[in-house]
C-alpha positions in Angstrom: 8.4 -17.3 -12.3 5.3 -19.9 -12.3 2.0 -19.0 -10.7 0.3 -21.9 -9.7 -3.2 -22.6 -8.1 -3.0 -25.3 -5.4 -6.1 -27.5 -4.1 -6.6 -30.0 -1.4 -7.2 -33.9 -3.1 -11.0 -34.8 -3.7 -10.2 -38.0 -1.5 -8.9 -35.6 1.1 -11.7 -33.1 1.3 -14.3 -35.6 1.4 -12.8 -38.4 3.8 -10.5 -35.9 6.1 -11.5 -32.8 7.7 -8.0 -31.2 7.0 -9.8 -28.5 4.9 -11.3 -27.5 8.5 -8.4 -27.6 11.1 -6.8 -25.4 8.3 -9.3 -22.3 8.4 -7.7 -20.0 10.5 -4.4 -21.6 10.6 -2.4 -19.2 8.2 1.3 -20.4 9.7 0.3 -24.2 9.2 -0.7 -23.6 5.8 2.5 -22.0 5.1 4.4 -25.2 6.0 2.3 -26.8 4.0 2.4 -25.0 1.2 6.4 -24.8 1.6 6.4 -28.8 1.4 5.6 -28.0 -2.5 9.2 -27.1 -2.4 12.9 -27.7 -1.7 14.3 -24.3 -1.3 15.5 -24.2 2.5 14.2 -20.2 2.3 10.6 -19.3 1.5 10.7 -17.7 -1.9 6.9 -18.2 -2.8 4.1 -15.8 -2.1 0.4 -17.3 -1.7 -3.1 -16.3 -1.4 -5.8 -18.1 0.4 -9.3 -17.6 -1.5 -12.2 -19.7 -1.7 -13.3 -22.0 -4.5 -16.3 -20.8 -6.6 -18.1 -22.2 -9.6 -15.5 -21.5 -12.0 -13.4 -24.0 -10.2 -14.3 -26.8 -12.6 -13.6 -29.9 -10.0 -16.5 -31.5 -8.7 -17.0 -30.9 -4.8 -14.6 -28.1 -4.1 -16.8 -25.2 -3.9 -16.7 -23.5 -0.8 -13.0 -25.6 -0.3 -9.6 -23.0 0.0 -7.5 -22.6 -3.6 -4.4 -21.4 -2.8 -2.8 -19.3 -6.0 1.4 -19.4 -5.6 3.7 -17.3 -7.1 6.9 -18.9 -7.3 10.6 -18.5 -8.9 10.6 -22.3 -9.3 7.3 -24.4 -10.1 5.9 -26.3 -7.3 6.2 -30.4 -6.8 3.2 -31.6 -8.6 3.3 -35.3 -6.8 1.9 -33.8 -3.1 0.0 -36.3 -1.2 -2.0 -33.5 -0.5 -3.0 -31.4 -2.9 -3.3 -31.1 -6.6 -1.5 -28.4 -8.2 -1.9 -26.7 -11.3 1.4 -24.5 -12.5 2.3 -22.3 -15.7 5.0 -20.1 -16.6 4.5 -16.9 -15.3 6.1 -14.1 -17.5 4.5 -11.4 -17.7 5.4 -8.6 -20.6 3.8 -5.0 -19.0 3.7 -1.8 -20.8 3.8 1.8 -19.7 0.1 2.7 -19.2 -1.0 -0.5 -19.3 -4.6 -0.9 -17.5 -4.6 -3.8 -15.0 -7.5 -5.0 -12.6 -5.5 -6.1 -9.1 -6.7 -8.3 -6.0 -4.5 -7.8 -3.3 -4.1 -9.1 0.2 -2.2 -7.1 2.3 -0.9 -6.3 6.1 0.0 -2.4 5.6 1.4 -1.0 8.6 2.6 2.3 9.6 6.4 2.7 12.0 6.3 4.9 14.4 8.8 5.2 17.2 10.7 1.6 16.2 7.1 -0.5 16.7 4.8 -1.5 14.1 1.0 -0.7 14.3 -1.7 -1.9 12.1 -2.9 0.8 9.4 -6.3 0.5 9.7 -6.6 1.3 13.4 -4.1 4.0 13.1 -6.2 5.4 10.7 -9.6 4.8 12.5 -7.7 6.3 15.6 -6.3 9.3 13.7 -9.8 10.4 12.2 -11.6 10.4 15.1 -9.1 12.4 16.7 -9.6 15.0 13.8 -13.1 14.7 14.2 -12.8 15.5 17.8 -10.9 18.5 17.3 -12.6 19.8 14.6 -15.8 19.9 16.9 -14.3 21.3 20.0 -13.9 17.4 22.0 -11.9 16.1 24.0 -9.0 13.7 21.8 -7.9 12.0 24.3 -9.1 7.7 25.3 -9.9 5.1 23.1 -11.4 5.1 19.6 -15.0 3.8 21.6 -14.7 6.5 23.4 -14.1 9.2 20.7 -16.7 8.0 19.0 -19.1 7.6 21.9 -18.0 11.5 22.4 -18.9 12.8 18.6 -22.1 10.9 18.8 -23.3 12.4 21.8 -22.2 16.0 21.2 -24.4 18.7 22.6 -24.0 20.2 18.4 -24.8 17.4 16.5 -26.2 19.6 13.8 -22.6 20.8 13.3 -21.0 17.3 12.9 -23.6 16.3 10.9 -22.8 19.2 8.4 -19.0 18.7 8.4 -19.3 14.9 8.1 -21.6 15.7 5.0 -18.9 18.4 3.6 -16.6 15.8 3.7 -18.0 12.8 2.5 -19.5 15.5 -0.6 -15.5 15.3 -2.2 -15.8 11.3 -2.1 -17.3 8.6 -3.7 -19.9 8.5 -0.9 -21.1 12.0 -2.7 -24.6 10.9 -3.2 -24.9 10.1 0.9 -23.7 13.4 1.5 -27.5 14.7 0.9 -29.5 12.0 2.3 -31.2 12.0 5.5 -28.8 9.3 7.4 -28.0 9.7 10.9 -24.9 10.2 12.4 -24.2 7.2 12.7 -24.2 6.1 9.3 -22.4 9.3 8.0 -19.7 8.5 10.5 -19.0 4.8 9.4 -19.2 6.2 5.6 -16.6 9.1 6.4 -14.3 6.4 8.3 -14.8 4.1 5.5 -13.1 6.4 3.0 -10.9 8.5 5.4 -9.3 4.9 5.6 -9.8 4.0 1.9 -7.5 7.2 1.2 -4.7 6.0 3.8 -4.5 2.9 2.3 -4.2 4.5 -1.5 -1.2 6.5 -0.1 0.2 3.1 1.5 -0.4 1.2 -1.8 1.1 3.8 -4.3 2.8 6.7 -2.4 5.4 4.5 0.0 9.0 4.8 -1.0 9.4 1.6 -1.8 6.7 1.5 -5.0 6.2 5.1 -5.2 6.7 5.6 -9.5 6.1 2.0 -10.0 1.8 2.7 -10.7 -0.8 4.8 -10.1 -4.2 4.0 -9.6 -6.9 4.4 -12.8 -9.8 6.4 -12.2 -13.7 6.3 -12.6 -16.6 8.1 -13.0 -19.6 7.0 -10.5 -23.2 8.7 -11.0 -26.1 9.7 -8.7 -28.9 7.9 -9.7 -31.2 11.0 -8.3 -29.5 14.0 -9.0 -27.5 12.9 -12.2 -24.3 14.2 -10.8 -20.8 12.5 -11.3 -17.6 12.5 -9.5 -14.4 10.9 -11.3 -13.0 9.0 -8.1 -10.2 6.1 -7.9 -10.9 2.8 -9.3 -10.1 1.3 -5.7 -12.1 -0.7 -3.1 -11.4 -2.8 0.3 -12.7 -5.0 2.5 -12.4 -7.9 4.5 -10.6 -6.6 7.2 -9.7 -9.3 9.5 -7.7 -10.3 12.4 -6.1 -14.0 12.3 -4.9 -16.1 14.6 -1.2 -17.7 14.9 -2.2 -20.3 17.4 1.6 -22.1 16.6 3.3 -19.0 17.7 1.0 -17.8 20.6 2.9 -17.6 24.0 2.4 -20.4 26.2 -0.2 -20.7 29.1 2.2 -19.5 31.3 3.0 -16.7 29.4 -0.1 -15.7 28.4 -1.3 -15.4 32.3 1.1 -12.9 32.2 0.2 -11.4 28.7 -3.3 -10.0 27.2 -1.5 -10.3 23.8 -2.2 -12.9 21.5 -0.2 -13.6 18.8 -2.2 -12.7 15.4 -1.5 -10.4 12.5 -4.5 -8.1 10.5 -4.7 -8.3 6.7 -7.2 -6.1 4.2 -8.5 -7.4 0.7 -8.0 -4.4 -1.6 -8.8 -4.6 -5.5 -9.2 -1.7 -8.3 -7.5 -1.3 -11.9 -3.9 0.2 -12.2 -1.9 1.9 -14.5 1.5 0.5 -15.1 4.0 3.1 -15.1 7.4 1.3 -14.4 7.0 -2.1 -16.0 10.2 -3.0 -15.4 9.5 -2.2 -11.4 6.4 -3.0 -11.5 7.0 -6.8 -12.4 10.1 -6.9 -9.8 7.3 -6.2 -7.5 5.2 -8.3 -8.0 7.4 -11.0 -7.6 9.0 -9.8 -4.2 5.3 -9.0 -2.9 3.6 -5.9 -1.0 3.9 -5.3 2.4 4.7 -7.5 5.6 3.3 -10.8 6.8 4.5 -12.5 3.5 4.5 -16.1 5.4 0.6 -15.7 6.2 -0.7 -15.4 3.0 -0.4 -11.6 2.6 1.5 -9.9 -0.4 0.6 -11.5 -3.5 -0.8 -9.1 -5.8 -3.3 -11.0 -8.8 -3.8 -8.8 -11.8 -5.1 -9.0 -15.0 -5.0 -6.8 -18.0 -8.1 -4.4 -19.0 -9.3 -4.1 -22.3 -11.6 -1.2 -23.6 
């Protein structure tokens, strides 16, 4: 395998505006990226991130880097970019601490369709929230939530929103004088943190492979401690696939537009399967491999 980190040309960034009809063009940087090689069947997973200081190339900060991960290395003579490969062969050991980015699409099947995990989640917690304080379960999550934050009992979904959010990281919240409001998006925040733990390390396809590290957080006030997972995401966004939206025609007839949902999600693991664990990493996590999704970075942690 060779991991490679891929940039557009000086001369192009500063006398084209590629860099800008790219954003949001996921499916046209795939074919762009795929021009780095011959194989007739994608076999390379990416990552779209943005260049920072440590990127030591004068006038690329702020540009994409694209990291690859590839069975064979990438043509370094692309009119187009500049690409930096090495051999990628990694050597883990069982318990092995290792500090992951990942970009993923996780999804849930139910009844033959696909549906995004996050909003299952989002839709699936209000729901318990709802039922849990006597509401109606039924419409959209705006109008769950709309529901819980106007019940005639607020006092009582204050309390179980703080009960819960007490067993999380979010602890220290848990005895602050926030609204509802704000203990709702906390509690949603981790309700879907937890879902996407269990997608990450409990699916059947990984489960055994590693298990996520742990860490201690503090209050600052009260001095008390929780040991929690060493997990965090973000980023949740929808992108466009303007290349494989229906045509006008269609979409008079359609309020679907064709786009896919990704979540940045980063932590420390513990190897437990190294032998899995680096087949995995090569094959990628999750769906929406073509769009930049998949491509887990890691790194090893030393204590």
């Amino acid at each position: 395998m060779y991991l490679s980190r891929v940039m557009l040309k000086p001369d192009i960034i500063n006398n084209t505006q590629l860099s800008r009809v790219l954003a949001d063009r996921t499916y046209g940087v795939h074919r762009l990226l795929w021009d780095l090689f011959d194989q007739p069947e994608r076999d390379f997973l990416y990552r779209e991130e943005v260049a920072r200081e440590q990127v030591a190339q004068p006038g690329v900060k702020g540009e994409p880097v694209y990291y690859l991960l590839s069975p064979q290395p990438p043509k370094t003579d692309s009119p187009l970019f500049e690409v930096q490969s090495k051999p990628f062969r990694p050597d883990f050991t069982a318990g092995q601490h290792l500090s992951f980015r990942l970009r993923a699409n996780p999804v849930v099947t139910r009844d033959r369709q696909r549906h995004d995990l996050v909003m299952d989640e989002q839709r699936r917690f209000l729901q318990r929230l709802c039922e849990a304080q006597g509401l109606a379960e039924h419409g959209g999550k705006a109008d769950m939530r709309k529901r819980l934050l106007e019940t005639p009992h607020p006092g009582a979904l204050h309390d179980w929103l703080s009960s819960y959010l007490s067993q999380t990281r979010y602890f220290a919240e848990s005895g602050r004088r926030h609204t509802l409001h704000t203990l709702l998006d906390l509690a949603m925040q981790e309700a879907i943190a937890q879902r996407l733990m269990h997608w990450l390390t409990q699916n059947p396809s990984r489960q055994g492979i590693f298990t996520l590290a742990e860490r201690v957080i503090e209050d600052d006030f009260t001095d008390d401690v929780r040991t929690v997972p060493a997990f965090e995401w973000q980023a949740y966004n929808a992108h466009p696939i303007p290349e494989k939206a229906p045509s006008a025609a269609q979409l008079a007839h359609s309020k679907h537009k064709a786009r896919f949902l990704s979540v940045d999600m980063s932590g420390e693991l513990i190897v437990t399967d190294p032998q899995r664990f680096t087949a995995l990493l090569q094959q990628g996590i999750g769906a929406a491999k073509g769009f930049g999704c998949g491509l887990m970075l890691v790194k090893p942690v030393h204590y």
